[in-house]
C-alpha positions as CSV (number, residue, x, y, z in Angstrom):
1,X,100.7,91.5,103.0
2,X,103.2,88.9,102.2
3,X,106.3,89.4,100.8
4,X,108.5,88.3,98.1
5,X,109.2,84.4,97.9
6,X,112.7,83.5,99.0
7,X,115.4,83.5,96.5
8,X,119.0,82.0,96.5
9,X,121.5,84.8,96.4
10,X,124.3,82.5,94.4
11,X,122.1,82.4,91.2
12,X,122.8,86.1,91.1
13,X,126.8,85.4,90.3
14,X,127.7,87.9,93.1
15,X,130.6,86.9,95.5
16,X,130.0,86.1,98.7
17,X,131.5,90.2,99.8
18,X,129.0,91.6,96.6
19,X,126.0,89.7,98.4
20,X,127.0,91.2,102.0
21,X,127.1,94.3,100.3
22,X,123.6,94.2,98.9
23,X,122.1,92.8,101.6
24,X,123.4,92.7,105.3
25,X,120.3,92.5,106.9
26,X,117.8,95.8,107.0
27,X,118.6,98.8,108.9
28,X,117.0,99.3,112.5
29,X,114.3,101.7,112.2
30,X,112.3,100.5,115.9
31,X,112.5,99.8,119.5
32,X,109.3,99.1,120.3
33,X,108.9,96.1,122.4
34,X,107.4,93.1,120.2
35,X,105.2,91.8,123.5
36,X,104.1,95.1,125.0
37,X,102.6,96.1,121.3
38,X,100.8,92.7,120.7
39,X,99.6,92.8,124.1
40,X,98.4,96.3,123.9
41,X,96.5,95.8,120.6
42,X,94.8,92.5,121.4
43,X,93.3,94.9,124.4
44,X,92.8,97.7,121.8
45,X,90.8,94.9,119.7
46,X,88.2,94.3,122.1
47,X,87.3,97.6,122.5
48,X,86.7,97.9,118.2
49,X,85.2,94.1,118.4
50,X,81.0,93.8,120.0
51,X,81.0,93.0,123.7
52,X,81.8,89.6,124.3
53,X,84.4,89.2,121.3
54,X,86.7,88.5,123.2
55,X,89.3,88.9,120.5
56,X,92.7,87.2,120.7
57,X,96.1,87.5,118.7
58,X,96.7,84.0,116.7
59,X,99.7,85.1,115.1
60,X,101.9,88.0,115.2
61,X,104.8,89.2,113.4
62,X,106.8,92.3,114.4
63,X,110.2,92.5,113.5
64,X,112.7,94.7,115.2
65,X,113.5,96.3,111.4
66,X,110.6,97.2,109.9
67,X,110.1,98.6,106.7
68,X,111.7,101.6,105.9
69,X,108.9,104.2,107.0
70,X,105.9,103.6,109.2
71,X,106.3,100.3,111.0
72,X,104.1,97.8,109.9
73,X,102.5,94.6,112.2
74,X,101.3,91.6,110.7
75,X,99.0,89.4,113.0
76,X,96.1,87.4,112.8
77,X,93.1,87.8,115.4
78,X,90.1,85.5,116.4
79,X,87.1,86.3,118.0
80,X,83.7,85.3,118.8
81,X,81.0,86.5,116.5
82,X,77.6,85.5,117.2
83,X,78.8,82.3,118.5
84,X,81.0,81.0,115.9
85,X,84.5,82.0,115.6
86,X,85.8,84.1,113.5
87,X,89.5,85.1,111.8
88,X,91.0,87.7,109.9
89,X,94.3,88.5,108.7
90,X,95.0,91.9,109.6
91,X,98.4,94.6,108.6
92,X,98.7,97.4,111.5
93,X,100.6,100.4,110.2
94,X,102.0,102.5,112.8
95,X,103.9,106.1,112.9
96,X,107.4,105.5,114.1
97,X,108.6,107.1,117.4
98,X,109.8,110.5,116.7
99,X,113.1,109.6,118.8
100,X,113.8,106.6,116.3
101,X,114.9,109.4,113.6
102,X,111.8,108.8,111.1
103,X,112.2,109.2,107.5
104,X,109.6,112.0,107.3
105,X,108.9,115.3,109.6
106,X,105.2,114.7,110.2
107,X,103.0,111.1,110.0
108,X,99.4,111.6,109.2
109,X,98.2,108.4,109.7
110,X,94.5,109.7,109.7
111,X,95.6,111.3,106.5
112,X,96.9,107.8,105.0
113,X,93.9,105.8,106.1
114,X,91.4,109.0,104.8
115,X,93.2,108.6,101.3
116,X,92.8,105.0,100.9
117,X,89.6,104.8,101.6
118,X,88.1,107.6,99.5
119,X,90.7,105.6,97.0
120,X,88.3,102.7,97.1
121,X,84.8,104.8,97.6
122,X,85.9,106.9,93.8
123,X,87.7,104.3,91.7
124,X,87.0,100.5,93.1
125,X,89.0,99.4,90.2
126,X,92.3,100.1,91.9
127,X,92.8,97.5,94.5
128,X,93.6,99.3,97.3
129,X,93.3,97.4,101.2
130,X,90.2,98.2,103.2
131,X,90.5,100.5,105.7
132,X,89.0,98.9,109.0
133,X,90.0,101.2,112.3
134,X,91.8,104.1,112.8
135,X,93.5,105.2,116.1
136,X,94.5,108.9,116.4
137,X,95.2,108.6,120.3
138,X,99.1,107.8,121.0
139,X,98.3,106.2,124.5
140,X,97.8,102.2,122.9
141,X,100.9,102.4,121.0
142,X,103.0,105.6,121.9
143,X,102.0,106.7,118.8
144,X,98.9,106.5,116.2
145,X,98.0,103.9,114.2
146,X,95.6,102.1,111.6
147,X,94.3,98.5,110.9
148,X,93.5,97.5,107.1
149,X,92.8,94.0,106.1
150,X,95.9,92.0,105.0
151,X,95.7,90.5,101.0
152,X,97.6,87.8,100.0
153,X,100.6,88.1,97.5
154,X,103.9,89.0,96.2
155,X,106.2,92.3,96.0
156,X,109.1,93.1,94.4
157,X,111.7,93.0,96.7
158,X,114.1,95.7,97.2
159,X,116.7,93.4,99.2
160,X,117.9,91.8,97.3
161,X,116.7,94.4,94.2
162,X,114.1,92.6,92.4
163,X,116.0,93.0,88.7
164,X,118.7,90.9,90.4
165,X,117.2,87.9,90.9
166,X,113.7,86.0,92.2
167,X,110.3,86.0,90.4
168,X,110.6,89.2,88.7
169,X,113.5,88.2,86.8
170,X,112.6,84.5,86.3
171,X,109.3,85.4,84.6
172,X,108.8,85.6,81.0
173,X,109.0,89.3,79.1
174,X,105.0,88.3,78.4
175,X,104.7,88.1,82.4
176,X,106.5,91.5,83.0
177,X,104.4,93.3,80.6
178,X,101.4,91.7,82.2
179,X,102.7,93.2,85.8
180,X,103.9,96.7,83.9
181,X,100.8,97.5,82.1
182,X,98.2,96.5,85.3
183,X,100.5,98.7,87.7
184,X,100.1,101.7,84.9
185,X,96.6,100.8,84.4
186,X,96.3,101.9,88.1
187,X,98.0,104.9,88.0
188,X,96.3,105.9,85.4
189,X,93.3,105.2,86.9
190,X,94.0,107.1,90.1
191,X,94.7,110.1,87.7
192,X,91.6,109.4,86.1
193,X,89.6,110.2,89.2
194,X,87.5,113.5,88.9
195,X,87.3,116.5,91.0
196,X,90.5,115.4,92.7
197,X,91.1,118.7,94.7
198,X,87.3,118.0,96.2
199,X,87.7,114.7,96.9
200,X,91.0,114.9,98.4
201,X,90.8,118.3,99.9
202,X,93.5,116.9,103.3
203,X,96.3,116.2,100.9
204,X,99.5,117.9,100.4
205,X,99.3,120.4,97.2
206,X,95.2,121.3,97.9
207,X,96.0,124.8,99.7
208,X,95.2,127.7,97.6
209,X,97.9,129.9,96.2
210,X,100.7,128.8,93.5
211,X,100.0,125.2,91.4
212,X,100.1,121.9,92.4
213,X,103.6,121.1,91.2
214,X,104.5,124.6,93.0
215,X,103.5,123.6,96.2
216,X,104.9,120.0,95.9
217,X,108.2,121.1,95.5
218,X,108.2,124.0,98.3
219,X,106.8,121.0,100.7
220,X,110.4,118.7,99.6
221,X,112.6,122.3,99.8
222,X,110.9,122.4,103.2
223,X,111.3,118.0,103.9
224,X,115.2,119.4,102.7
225,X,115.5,122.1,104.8
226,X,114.3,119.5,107.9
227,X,116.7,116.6,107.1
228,X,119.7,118.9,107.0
229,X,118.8,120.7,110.4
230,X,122.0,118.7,111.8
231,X,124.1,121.3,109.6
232,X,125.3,118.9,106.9
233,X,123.9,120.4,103.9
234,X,124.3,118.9,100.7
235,X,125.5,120.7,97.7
236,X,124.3,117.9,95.0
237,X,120.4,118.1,96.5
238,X,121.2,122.0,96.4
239,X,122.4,121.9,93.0
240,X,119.3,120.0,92.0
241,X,117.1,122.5,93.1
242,X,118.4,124.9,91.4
243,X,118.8,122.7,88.1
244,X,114.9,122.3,88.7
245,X,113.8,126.2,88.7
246,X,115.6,127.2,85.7
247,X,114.4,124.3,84.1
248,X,110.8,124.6,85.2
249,X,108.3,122.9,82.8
250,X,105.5,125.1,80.9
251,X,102.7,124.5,81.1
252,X,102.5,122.7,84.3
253,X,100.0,119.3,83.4
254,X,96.4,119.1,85.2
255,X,96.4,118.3,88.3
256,X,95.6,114.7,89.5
257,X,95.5,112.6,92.8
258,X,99.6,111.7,93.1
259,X,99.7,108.2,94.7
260,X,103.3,109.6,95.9
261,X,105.2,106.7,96.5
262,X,104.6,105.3,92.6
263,X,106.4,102.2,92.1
264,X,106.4,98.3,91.6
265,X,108.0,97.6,95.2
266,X,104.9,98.8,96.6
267,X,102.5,96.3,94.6
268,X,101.0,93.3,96.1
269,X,100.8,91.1,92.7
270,X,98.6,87.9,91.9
271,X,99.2,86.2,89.0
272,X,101.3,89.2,87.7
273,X,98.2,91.4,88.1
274,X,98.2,93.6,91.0
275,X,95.6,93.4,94.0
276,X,96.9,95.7,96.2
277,X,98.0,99.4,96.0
278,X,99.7,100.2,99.1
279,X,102.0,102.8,100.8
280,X,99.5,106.1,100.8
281,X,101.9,108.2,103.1
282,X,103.1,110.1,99.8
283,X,99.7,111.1,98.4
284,X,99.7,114.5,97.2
285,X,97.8,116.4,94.4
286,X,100.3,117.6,91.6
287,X,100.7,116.9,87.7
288,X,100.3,113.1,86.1
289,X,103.8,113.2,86.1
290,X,105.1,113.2,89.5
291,X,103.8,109.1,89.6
292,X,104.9,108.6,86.0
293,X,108.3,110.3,86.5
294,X,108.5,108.7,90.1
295,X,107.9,105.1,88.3
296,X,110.4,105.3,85.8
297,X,112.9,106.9,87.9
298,X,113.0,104.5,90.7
299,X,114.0,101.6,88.5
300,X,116.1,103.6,86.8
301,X,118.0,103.4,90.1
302,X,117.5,99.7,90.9
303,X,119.0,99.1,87.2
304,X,121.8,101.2,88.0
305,X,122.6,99.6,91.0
306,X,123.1,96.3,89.1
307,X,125.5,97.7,86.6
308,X,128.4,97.3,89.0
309,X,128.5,93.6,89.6
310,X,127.6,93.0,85.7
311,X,124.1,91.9,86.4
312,X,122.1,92.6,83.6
313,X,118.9,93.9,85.3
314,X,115.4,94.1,83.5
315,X,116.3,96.6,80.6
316,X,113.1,95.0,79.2
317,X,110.8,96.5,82.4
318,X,109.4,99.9,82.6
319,X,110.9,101.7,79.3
320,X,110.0,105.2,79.3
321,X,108.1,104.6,75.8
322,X,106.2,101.6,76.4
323,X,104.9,103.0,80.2
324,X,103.9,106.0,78.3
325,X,102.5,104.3,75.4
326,X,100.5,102.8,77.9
327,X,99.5,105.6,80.1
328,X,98.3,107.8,77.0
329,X,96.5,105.0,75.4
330,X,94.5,104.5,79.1
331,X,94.0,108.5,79.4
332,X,94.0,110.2,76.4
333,X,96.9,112.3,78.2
334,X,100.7,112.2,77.0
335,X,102.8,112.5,79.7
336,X,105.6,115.4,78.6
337,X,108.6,117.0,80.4
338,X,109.6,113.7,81.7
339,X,113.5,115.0,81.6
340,X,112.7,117.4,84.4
341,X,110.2,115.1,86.3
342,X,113.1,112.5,86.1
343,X,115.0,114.7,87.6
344,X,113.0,115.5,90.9
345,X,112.1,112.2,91.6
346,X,115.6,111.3,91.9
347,X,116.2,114.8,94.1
348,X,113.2,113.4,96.6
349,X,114.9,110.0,96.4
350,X,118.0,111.9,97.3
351,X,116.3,113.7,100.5
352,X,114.7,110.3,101.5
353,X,118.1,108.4,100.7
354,X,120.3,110.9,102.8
355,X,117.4,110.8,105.9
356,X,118.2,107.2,105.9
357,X,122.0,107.4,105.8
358,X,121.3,109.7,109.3
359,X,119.1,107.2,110.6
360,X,121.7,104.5,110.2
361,X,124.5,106.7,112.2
362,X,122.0,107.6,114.5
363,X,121.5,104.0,115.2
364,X,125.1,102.8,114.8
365,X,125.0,101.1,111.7
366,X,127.1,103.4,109.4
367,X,129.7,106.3,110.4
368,X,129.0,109.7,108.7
369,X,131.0,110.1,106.1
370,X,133.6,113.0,104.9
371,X,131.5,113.9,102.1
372,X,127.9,114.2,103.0
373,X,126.4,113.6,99.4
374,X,127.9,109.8,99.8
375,X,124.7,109.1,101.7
376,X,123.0,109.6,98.8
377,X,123.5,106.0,96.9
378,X,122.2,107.4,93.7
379,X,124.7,110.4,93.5
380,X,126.5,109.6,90.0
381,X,123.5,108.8,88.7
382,X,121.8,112.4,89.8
383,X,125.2,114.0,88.9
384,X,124.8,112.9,85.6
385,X,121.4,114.0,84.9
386,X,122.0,117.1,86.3
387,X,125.0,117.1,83.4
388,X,122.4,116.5,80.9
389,X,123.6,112.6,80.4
């Protein structure tokens, strides 16, 4: 993966405070030691690798903050193959140490790899990375891991926001429809994939019982219930919940292979078209909306945190018409009840947002504040859909 090209934060017209604001530098979420790991996986290598490989690690990239999740490596390895040598770019993602306060309970990264790869085996028109090892035993790394093969190309950033500045907002509208209708074109086509509850019987949502969408949102009342262990419970994500029951669509849609973690910032692009689909650790089999809802919602909060410092954001990207438009011209299906679907993606941002506020304490990068719903950095705009704005 490579990410976003750099961009120069005083084309944005933010003051120099605004930019430190947006961006001062990404929170800590690792202490594994950069050395130790690259030295233990150009070992792990030649166990993977035919006798006599003799791998070795080119290049290697492991930054002490990693993304915001699982920690991701990016090296390069050589080896011998047959006599000639041989190179591959390669993207190692790896569950975080539970003592480094991870963002989720639980990191099935079996689970992740199992996904993408029955991803590529049931609809090879969604770019997803190839899968090449899996390790479930913790002893190489402290915890598991997986290798894929690493594509070449650009994301949307989310430091600074992509509808601030760089390549998203310097293309033409023609180029952003290009890049919004191929990243609906591959939801759409994940949702298009038959027999979803066979294929994909290890996800989230596949047990018997209630529905899908039933079972997806006991699993984020339970991810809830987990984050506020500490005792700090919040009262907006509570409020939510209970804005979500009595509002509880009918009929529920069918239910489809949920890529989870649906959004732009998680798109390798090429020419505006993507050619990687990545970030799997969401997955889950619910409605057509959850990704739809999840898509819209997400920039919904990127735009909103551009209104402040008079930036006018993308208002032309990712309209709730034109993605549907889209989507139901792809699948025959019109996606419906998006007020409510709206609403729970930004209540699981919220869960995910106020895990990361406690990560930040935890690591000394932030004080906990007097009201605990101010770690949730969407909260007026929750508030106000919860008030029917």
């Amino acid at each position: 993966m490579v990410g976003a090209p750099p961009v120069d934060l005083d084309h944005a017209g933010m003051t120099a405070d605004e930019t430190a604001a947006l961006s001062p530098g990404l929170p800590q979420t690792s202490t594994r030691d950069p050395a130790a790991t690259r030295e233990s996986l150009e070992a792990w290598l030649a166990t993977r690798l035919p006798a006599g490989a003799a791998p070795r690690i080119v290049t290697f990239d492991a930054p002490s903050t990693n993304g915001m999740s699982s920690e991701t490596v990016l090296l390069t390895a050589s080896w011998d193959e047959e006599g000639s040598a041989a190179e591959q770019d390669l993207v190692v993602r790896i569950a975080p140490d539970p003592a480094n306060v991870p963002v989720f309970p639980e990191y099935d990264l079996g689970r992740q790899a199992r996904t993408m790869q029955v991803v590529r085996e049931s609809c090879p028109e969604v770019p997803v990375p190839r899968v090449l090892w899996t390790e479930p035993d913790p002893s190489v790394l402290g915890t598991p891991f997986f290798v894929m093969e690493r594509i070449d190309g650009v994301v949307p950033p989310d430091i600074v926001p992509y509808n601030f500045m760089g390549w998203v907002t310097e293309a033409s509208p023609e180029q952003r429809r290009l890049l919004q209708d191929g990243t609906v074109a591959a939801i759409a086509r994940l949702h298009s994939i038959d027999r979803p509850e066979e294929r994909f019987p290890f996800l989230r949502g596949a047990a018997p019982g209630v529905t899908a969408l039933g079972r997806h949102v006991d699993e984020q009342r339970s991810y809830y219930e987990w984050v506020v262990a500490d005792g700090r419970r919040s009262p907006l994500i509570e409020a939510a919940f209970e804005w979500l029951d009595a509002h509880w669509p009918e009929p529920e849609g069918p239910t489809v292979l949920s890529w989870g973690d649906a959004r732009i910032g998680n798109v390798l692009y090429r020419d505006f078209e993507p050619v990687a689909v990545l970030d799997w650790e969401m997955a889950a089999l619910g409605p057509p909306e959850l990704d739809v809802g999840w898509l819209l919602t997400l920039h919904t909060f990127f735009e909103e945190v551009a209104r402040p410092y008079g930036i006018p954001g993308l208002p032309d990207l990712l309209r709730r018409e034109d993605v549907c438009a889209t989507y139901s011209a792809m699948t025959g299906y019109d996606p419906r009840d998006l007020d409510w679907y709206s609403v729970y993606a930004a209540t699981r941002h919220a869960i995910i947002m106020s895990r990361i506020g406690r990560r930040g304490i935890h690591f000394g990068e932030a004080a906990m504040p007097d009201d605990v719903d101010d770690l949730i950095p969407h909260r007026l705009l929750l508030e106000q859909m919860l008030g029917g704005v």
